[in-house]
NUTI-924624 format. One record per residue (C-alpha): x, y, z; residue number from 1. Coordinates in steps of 0.25 Angstrom, whole numbers, plus 5000, padded with zeros to 4 digits. Layout:
N
{atom {X; Y; Z}; NUM}
...
// end
This chain:
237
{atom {5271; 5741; 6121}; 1}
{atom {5285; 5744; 6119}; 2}
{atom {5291; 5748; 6107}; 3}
{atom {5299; 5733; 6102}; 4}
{atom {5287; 5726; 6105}; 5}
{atom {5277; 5737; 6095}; 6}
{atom {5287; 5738; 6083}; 7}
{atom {5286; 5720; 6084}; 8}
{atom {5270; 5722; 6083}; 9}
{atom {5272; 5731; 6071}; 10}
{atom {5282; 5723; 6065}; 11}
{atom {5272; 5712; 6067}; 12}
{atom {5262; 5717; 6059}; 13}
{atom {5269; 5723; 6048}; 14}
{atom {5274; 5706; 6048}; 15}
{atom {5260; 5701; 6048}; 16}
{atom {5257; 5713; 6037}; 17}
{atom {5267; 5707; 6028}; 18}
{atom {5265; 5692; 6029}; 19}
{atom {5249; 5694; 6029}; 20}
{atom {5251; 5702; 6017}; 21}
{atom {5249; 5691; 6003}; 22}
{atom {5260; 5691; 5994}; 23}
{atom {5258; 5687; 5979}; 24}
{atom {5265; 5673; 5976}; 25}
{atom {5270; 5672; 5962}; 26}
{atom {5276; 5658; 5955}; 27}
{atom {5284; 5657; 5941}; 28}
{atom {5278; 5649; 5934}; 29}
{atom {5285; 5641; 5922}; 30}
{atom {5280; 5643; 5910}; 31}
{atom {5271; 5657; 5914}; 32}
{atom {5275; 5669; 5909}; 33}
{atom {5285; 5677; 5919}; 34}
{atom {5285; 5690; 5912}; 35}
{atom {5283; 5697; 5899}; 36}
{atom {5288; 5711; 5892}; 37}
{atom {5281; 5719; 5882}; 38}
{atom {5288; 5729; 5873}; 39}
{atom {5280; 5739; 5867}; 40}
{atom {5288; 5745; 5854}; 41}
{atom {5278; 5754; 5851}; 42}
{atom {5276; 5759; 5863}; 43}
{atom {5290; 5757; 5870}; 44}
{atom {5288; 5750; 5881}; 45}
{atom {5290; 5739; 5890}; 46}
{atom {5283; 5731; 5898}; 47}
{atom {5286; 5718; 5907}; 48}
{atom {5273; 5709; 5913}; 49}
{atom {5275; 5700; 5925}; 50}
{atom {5267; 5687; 5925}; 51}
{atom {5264; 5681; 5940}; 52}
{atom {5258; 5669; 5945}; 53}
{atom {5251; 5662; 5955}; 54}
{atom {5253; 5649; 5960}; 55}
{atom {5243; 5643; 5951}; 56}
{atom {5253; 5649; 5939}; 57}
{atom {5241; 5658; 5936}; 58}
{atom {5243; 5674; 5932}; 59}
{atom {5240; 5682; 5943}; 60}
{atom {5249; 5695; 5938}; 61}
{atom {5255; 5701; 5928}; 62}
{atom {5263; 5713; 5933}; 63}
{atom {5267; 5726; 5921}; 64}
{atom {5280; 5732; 5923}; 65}
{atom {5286; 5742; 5916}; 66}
{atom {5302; 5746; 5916}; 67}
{atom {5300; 5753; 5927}; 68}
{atom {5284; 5750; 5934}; 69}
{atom {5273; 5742; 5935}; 70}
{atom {5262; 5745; 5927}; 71}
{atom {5252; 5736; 5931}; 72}
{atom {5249; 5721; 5934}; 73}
{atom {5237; 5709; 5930}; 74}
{atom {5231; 5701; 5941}; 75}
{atom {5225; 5689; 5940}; 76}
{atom {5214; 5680; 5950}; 77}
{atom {5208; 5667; 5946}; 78}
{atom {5198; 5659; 5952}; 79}
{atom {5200; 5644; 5955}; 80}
{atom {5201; 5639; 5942}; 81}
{atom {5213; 5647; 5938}; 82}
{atom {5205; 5654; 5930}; 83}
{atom {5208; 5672; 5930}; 84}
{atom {5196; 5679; 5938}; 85}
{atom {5202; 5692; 5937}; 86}
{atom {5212; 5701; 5929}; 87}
{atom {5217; 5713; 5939}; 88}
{atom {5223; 5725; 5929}; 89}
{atom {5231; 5736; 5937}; 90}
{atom {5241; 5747; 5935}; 91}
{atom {5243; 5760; 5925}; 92}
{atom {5246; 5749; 5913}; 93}
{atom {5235; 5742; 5915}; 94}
{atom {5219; 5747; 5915}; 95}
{atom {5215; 5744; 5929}; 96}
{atom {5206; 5733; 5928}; 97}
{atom {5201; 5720; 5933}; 98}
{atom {5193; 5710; 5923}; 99}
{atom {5186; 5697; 5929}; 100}
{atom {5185; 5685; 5922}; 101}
{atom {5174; 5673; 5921}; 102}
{atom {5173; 5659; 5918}; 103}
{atom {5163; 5650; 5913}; 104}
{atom {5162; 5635; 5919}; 105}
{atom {5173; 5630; 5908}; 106}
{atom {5182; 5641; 5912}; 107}
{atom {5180; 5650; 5901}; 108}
{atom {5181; 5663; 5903}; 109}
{atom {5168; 5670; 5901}; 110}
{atom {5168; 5685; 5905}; 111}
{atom {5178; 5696; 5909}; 112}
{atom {5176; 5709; 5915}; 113}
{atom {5181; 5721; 5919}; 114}
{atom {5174; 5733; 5921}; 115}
{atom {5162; 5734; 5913}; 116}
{atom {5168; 5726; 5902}; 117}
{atom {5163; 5710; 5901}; 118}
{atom {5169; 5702; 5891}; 119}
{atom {5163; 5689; 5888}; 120}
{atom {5168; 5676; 5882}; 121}
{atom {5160; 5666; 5872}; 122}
{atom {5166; 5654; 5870}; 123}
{atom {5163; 5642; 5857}; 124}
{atom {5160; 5628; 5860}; 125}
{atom {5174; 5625; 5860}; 126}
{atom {5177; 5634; 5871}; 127}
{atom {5183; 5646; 5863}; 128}
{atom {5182; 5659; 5864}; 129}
{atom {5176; 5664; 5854}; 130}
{atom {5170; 5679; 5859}; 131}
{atom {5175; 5689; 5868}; 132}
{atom {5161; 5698; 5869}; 133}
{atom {5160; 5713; 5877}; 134}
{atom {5149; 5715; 5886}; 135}
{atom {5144; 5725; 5893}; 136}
{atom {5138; 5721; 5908}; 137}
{atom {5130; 5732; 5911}; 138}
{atom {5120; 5730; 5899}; 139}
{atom {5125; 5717; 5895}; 140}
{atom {5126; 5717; 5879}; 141}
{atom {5137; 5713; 5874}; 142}
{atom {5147; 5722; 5869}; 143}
{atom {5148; 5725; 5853}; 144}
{atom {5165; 5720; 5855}; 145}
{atom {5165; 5705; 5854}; 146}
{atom {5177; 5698; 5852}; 147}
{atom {5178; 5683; 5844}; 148}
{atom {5189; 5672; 5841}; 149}
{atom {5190; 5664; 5830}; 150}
{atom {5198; 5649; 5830}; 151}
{atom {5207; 5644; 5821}; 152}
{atom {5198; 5630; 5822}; 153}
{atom {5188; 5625; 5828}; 154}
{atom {5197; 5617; 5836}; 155}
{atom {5208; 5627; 5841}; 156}
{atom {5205; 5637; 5853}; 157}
{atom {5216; 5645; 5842}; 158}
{atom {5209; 5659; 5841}; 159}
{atom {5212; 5663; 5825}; 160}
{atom {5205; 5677; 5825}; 161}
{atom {5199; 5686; 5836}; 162}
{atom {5189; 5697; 5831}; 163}
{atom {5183; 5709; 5840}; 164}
{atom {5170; 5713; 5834}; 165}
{atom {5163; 5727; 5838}; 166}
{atom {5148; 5727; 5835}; 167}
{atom {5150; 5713; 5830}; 168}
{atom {5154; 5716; 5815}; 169}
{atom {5166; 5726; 5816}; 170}
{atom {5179; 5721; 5821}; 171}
{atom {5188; 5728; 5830}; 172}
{atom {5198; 5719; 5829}; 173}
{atom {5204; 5705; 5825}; 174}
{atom {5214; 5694; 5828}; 175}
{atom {5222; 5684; 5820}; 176}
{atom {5228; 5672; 5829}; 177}
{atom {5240; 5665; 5822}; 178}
{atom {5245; 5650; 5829}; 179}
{atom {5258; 5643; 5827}; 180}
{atom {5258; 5629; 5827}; 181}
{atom {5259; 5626; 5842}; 182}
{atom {5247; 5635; 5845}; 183}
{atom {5253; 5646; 5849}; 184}
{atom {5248; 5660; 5846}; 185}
{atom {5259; 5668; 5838}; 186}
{atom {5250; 5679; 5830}; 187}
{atom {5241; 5689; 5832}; 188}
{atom {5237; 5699; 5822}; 189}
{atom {5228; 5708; 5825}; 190}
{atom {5218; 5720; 5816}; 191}
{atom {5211; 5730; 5823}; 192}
{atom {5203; 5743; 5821}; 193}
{atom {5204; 5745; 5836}; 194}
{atom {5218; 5751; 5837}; 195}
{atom {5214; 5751; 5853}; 196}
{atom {5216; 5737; 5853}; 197}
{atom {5228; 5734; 5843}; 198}
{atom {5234; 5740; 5831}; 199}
{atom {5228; 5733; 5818}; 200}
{atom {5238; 5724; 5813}; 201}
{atom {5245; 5721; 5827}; 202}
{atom {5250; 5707; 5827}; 203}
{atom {5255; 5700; 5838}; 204}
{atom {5266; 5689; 5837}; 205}
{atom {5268; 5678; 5849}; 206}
{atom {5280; 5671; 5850}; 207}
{atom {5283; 5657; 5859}; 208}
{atom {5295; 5649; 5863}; 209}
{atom {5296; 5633; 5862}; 210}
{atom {5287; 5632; 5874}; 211}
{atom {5276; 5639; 5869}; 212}
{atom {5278; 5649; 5877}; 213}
{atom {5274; 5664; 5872}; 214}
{atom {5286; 5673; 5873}; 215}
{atom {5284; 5685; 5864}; 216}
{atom {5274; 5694; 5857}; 217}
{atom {5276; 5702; 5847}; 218}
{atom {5266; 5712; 5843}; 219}
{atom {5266; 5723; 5832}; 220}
{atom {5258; 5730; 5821}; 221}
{atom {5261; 5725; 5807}; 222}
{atom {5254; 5737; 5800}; 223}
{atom {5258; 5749; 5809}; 224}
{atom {5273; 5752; 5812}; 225}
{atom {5281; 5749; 5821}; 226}
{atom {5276; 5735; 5819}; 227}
{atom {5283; 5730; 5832}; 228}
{atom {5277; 5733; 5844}; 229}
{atom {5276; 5726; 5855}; 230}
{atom {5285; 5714; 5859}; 231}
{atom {5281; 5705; 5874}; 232}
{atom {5289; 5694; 5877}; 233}
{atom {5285; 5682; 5888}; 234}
{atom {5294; 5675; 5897}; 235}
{atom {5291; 5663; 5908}; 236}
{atom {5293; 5657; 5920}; 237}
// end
């Protein structure tokens, strides 16, 4: 075999390496959230979250940058119903870890898991969640962390309040939810006595445009200065 003829075979197979390989297909969808950039005040820092999608419109990635890196990235799979299978965490700002989700014959989601942790979900006879309960699957007891919703009526899938309860009587934490009149959740404030999970007294402010369309969260602490700390803004396809 002569030389020409044995760098056109390699050629070839580097070829076929490349167009057998599967490259990932993104669309921009119109009205999906294109990216979004969080300023940490407290913390001083920035960073920007890149939304991709498949094309179904469905989330399947969500890539972290900072100014100079990427820190990490979301995967998402679904099954045939559209609905998210699996949550794929990677990279140093994000715990490695993948969670698995289940559904029930309505589509609800019933169970997620990753690790040893199981969470499930109980639902009212008006389809609304109404517990969030932590088990353990190697003895199966539940857990003593339980978390409940309350509605604003009995009509409205609007949560008002959500509690988390430890040993069923003493609670970690807790959750106003405030509407304006097109539905749209604008305020959250929150008390805690798990400073792990949140400052006590952090509220969160969400702000929209004339599509309805969340562009903006605030999020401070009204009783520990500084009271601003945390801004994200959304923007779209």
């Amino acid at each position: 075999m002569n030389q020409r003829i044995f760098h056109l075979l390699i050629f070839l197979i580097l070829l076929a390496a490349c167009w057998s390989k599967e490259e990932e297909i993104f669309i921009e969808p119109s009205g999906k959230i294109n990216y979004s950039i969080e300023i940490d005040q407290k913390e001083y820092y920035w960073l920007w979250n890149y939304y991709k999608y498949n094309a179904d419109t469905l989330l399947v990635k969500i890539i972290i940058k900072d100014e100079v890196k990427e820190l990490g990235e979301r995967i998402y799979e679904y099954n045939d119903k559209k609905q998210v299978t699996t949550e794929i965490k990677s990279g140093p700002y994000l715990s490695n870890k993948v969670t698995y989700f289940k559904y029930d014959e309505k589509g609800r989601l019933i169970e997620s898991t990753h690790s040893l942790i199981v969470y499930k979900y109980v639902y009212d006879l008006y389809d609304r969640l109404v517990e969030i309960q932590l088990w353990n699957p190697e003895d199966e007891e539940i857990y003593s962390q339980v978390t409940r919703y309350v509605y604003d009526s009995l009509y409205t899938n609007r949560i008002k309040f959500e509690n988390e309860y430890l040993d069923e009587q003493n609670l970690t934490y807790s959750i106003e939810y405030k509407y304006d009149s097109f539905g749209n959740l604008f305020e959250k404030y929150m008390e805690s006595d798990t400073p792990v999970i949140f400052e006590s007294g952090t509220l969160e402010e969400i702000f929209y445009n004339n599509k309805n369309q969340m562009v903006k969260k605030h999020i401070y602490n009204r009783k520990i200065p500084p009271y601003f700390e945390t801004e994200i803004s959304y923007f779209y396809y």
